[in-house]
C-alpha positions in Angstrom: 31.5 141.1 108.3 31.1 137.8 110.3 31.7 137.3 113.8 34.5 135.1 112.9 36.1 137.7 111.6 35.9 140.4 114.1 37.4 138.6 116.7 40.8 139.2 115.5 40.2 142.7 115.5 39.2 143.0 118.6 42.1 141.6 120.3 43.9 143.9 118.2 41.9 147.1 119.6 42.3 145.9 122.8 46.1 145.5 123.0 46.7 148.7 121.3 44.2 150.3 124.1 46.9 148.8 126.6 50.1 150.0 125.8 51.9 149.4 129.5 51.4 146.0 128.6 52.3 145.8 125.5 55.6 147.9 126.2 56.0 145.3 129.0 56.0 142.3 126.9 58.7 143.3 125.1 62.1 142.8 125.8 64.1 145.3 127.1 67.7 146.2 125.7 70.6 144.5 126.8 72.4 145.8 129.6 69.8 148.5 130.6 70.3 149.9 127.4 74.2 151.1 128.3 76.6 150.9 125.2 78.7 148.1 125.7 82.5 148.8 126.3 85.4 147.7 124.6 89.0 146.5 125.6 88.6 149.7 128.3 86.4 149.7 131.2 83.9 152.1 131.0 81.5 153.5 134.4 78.1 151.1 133.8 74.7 153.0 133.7 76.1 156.2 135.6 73.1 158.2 136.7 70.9 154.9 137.6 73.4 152.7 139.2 76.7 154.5 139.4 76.2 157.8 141.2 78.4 160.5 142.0 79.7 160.8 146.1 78.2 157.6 146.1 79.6 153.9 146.9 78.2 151.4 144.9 80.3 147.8 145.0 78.3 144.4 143.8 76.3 143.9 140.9 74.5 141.5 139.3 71.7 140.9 136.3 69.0 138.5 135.7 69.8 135.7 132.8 66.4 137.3 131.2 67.7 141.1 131.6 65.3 142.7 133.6 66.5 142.6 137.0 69.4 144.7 138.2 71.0 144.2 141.9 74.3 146.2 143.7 75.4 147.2 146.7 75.4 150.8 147.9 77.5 151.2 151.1 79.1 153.7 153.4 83.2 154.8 153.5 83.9 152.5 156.4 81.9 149.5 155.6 79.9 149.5 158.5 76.2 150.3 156.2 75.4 147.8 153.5 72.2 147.5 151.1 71.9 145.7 148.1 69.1 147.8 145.7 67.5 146.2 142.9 65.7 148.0 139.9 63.3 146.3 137.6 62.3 146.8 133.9 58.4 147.6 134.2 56.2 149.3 131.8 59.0 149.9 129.0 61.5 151.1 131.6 63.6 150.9 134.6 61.9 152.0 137.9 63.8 153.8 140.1 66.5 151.3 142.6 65.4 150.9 145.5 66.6 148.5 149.0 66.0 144.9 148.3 63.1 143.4 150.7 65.6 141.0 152.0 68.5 143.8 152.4 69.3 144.6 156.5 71.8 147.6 156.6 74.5 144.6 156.6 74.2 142.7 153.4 76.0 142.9 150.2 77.3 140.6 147.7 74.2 139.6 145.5 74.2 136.9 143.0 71.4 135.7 141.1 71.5 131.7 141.3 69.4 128.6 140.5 68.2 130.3 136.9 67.6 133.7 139.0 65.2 131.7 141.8 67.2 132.4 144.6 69.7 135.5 146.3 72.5 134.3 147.9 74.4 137.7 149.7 76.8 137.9 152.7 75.0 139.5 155.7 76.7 139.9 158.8 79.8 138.1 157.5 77.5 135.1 156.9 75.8 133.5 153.8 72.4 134.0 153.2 69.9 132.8 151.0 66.3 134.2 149.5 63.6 132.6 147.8 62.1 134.0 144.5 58.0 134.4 145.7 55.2 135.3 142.9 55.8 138.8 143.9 59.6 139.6 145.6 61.5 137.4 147.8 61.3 135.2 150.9 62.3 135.9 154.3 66.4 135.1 154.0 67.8 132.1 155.4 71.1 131.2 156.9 72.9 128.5 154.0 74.2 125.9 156.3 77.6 124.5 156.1 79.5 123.4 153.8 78.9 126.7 152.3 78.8 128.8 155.2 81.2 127.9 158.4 82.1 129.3 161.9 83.6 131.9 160.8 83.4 135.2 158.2 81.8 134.2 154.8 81.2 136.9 152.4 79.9 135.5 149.0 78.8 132.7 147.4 78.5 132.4 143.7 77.3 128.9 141.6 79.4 127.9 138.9 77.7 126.4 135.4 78.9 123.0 136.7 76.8 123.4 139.9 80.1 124.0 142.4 80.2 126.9 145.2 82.6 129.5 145.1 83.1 130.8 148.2 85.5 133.3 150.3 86.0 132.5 153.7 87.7 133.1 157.2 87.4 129.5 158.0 90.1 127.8 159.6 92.3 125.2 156.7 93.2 128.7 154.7 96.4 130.0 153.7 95.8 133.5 154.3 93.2 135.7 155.7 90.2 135.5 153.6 91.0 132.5 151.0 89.0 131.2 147.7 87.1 128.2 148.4 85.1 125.5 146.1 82.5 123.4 147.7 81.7 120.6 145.0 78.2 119.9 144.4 77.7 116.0 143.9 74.9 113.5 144.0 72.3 116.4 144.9 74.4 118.0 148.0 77.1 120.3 148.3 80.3 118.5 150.0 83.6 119.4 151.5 84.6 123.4 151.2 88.4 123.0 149.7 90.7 125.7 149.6 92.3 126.9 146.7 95.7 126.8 148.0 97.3 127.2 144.3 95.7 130.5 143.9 95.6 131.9 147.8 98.0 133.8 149.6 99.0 135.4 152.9 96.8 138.7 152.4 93.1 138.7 151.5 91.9 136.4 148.3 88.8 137.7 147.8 84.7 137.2 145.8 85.4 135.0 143.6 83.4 134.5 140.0 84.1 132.0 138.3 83.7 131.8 134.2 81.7 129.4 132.2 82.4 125.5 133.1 85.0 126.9 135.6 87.4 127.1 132.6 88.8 130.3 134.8 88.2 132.1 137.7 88.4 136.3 138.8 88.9 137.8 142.1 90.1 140.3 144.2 93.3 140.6 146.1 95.8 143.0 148.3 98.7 140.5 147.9 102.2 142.4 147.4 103.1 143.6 143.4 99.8 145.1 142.4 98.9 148.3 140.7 97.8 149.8 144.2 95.3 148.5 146.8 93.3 146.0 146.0 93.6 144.5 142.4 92.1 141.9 140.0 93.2 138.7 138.9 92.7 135.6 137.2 93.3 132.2 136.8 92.6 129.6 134.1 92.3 126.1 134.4 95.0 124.2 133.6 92.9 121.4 132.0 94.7 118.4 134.8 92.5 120.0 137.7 95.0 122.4 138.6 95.4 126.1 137.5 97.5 128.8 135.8 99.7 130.8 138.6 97.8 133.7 139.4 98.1 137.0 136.9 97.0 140.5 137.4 94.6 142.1 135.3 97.0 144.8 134.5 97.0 148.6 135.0 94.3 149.4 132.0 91.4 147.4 134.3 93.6 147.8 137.5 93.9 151.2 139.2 96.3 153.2 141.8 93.1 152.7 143.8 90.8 149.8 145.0 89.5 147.5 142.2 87.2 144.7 142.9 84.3 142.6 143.6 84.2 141.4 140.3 81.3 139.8 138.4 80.7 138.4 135.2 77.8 139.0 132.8 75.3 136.1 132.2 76.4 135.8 128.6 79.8 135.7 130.0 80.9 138.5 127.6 81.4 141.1 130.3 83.7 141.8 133.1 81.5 144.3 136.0 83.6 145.8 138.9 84.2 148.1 141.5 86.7 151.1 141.4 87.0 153.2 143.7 88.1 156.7 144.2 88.2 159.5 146.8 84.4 160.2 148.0 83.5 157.2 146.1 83.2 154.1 144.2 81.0 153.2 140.8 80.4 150.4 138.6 83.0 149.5 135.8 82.5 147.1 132.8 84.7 145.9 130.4 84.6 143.1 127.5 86.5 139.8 129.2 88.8 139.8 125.8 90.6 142.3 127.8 92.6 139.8 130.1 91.1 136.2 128.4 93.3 134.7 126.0 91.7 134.7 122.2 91.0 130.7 122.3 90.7 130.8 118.3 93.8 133.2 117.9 97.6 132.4 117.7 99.6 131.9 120.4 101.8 135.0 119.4 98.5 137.2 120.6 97.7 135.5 123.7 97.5 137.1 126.5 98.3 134.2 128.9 
């Protein structure tokens, strides 16, 4: 046998002498490997993410599907970590408190093709850096995005716009929806959402792909019970649809929000809570969207 042939077989021997790696390299099933729900949310990953006498709130995944990072708090609010689990070695290490997590963040969302954190700390918005191994030190985001007052999330649309909820004075209510428009490389003026606000708390907004709608979270008057879910769809003349709740098979007696939406935009995640806790929830988005390629006797608008 000739040395030009051996070669091949000994990178073969050698990759099959290292099967971390090898288990590593491949991809990892969607969705940590959780069954997908249907038209009726289901608890996500219970056991791993979602655990019993346990609140878990925010959650979100990398575009590439092996990152994972939520928000475990306390009853009254007043502890706050976001954890993150990783898919290492053909599986998902055990969560753990983000490096940039204080006892006062929450809110994570994966921006800037998963290179940076933004997360509310301290009612402010902060921002880390994606290192070769972890994160940066956080940093304050300056204004227009963050303001003077309370600021609890930040999420960035696919058109490159800031969705924002915030105390700041301008709102209608007492925590609004705000857009900051990015343009020419900078993020301008934060603009309230006055069309979709109300007098109570309009809350963590996500908004879907190319901003064709928008979910969130609110105690207004004429829900199911506590806080709900709603949505919005764009009108198409820059405006939007009034404001419609999610209904009573997503929406509970109890608190239902900080909702998130898969990269893939197939999934709705969210919280529900319960008494002695809260968990994860996911549900297809075909659940409340409209069937775009169905007729308008099944729409759900």
């Amino acid at each position: 046998m000739t040395a030009r042939m051996t070669r091949p077989i000994g990178w073969m021997i050698l990759f099959a002498a290292l099967p971390g790696l090898a288990a590593d390299d491949a991809a990892p099933a969607p969705y940590m490997g959780q069954e997908p729900p249907g038209l009726v949310p289901k608890v996500f990953a219970p056991g791993r993410v979602s655990l019993p006498n346990r609140y878990e709130n925010d959650i979100c995944l990398s575009k590439d599907g092996r990152e994972c990072y939520f928000t475990v708090r306390n009853a009254g609010w007043s502890v706050c970590q976001i954890y993150e689990t990783h898919y290492s070695n053909g599986q998902w290490t055990t969560p753990v408190v983000a490096s940039f997590s204080d006892g006062r963040s929450l809110t994570p969302s994966l921006e800037d093709n998963d290179q940076s954190c933004y997360f509310g700390r301290n009612n402010h918005i902060w921002k880390a850096r994606r290192l070769a191994q972890g994160w940066s030190k956080p940093e304050a985001v300056p204004a227009p995005i963050s303001s003077a007052q309370n600021d609890w999330s930040c999420r960035i649309s696919s058109l490159g716009n800031a969705w924002i909820c915030s105390w700041r004075t301008g709102g209608v209510g007492q925590c609004d929806l705000w857009r900051v428009r990015f343009s020419d490389g900078q993020f301008t003026e934060a603009v309230d959402l006055r069309g979709l606000n109300t007098s109570a708390s309009d809350c963590l907004p996500a908004p879907g792909p190319n901003e064709e709608y928008v979910i969130w979270n609110s105690d207004r008057a004429g829900g199911f019970g506590g806080v709900d879910l709603y949505v919005s769809l764009a009108d198409g003349r820059g405006g939007w649809t009034p404001p419609r709740n999610l209904g009573p098979i997503i929406n509970s007696s109890k608190n239902d929000g900080a909702p998130y939406l898969s990269p893939d935009h197939r999934y709705l995640f969210f919280s529900r809570e319960a008494s002695g806790d809260s968990d994860i929830y996911w549900v297809r988005v075909e659940a409340f969207l409209p069937d775009p390629n169905g007729p308008a006797s099944n729409r759900r608008d």
